[in-house]
C-alpha positions as CSV (number, residue, x, y, z in Angstrom):
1,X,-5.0,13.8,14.9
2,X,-1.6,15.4,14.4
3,X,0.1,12.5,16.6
4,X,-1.4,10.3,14.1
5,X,-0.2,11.9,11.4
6,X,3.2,12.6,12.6
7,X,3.8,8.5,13.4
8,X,3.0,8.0,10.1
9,X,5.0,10.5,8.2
10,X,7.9,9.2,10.0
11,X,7.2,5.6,9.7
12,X,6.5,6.2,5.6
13,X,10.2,8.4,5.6
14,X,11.8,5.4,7.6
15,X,10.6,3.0,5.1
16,X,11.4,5.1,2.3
17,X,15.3,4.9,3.2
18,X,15.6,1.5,2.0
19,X,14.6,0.1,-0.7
20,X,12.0,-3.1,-1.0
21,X,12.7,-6.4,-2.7
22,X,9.9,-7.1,-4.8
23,X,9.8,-10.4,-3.8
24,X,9.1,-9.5,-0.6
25,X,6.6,-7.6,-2.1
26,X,5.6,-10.7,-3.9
27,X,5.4,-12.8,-0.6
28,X,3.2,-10.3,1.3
29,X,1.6,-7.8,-0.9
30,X,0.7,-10.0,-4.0
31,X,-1.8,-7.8,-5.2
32,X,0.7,-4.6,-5.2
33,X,3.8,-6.8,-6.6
34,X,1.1,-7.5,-9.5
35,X,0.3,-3.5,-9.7
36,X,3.7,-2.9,-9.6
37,X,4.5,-5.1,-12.2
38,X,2.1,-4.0,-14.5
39,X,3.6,-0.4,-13.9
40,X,0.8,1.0,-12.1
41,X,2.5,1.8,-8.8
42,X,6.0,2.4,-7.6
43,X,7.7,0.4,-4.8
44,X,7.6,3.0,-2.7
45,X,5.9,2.9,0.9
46,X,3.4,5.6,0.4
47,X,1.9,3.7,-3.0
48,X,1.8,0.4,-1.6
49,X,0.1,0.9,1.8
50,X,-2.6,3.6,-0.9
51,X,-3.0,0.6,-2.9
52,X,-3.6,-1.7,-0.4
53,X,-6.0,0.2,1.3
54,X,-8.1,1.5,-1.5
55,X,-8.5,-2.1,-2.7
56,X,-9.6,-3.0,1.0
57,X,-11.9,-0.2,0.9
58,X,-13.2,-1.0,-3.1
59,X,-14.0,-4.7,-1.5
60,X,-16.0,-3.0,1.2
61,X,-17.7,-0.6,-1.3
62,X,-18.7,-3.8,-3.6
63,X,-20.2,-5.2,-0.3
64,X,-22.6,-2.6,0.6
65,X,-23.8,-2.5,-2.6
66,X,-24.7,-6.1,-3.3
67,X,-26.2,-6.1,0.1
């Protein structure tokens, strides 16, 4: 849905102005600050909200197959 797609392209650029304290990053993403601090993502919007979301969907994944 290009609406969709055009909210969040402009929130990601938004975010992407400023920069995030990791230990904000600490306080609500604990699982990126940890992937961040072992170097395998950036701080940057786009690889945080990626990160989170594959790991929501790799817990859903693990799920359906022990089910």
């Amino acid at each position: 849905m290009p609406e969709v797609e055009a909210a969040v392209h402009r929130l990601l650029t938004d975010l992407s102005a400023q920069s995030i304290p990791p230990t904000l990053v600490s306080q609500y993403l604990p699982a990126q600050y940890a992937a961040w601090r072992d170097g395998a993502i950036a701080l940057a919007p786009a690889d945080l909200v990626r990160h989170r979301v594959t790991a929501v969907l790799d817990r859903y994944g693990r799920a359906t197959l022990d089910g």
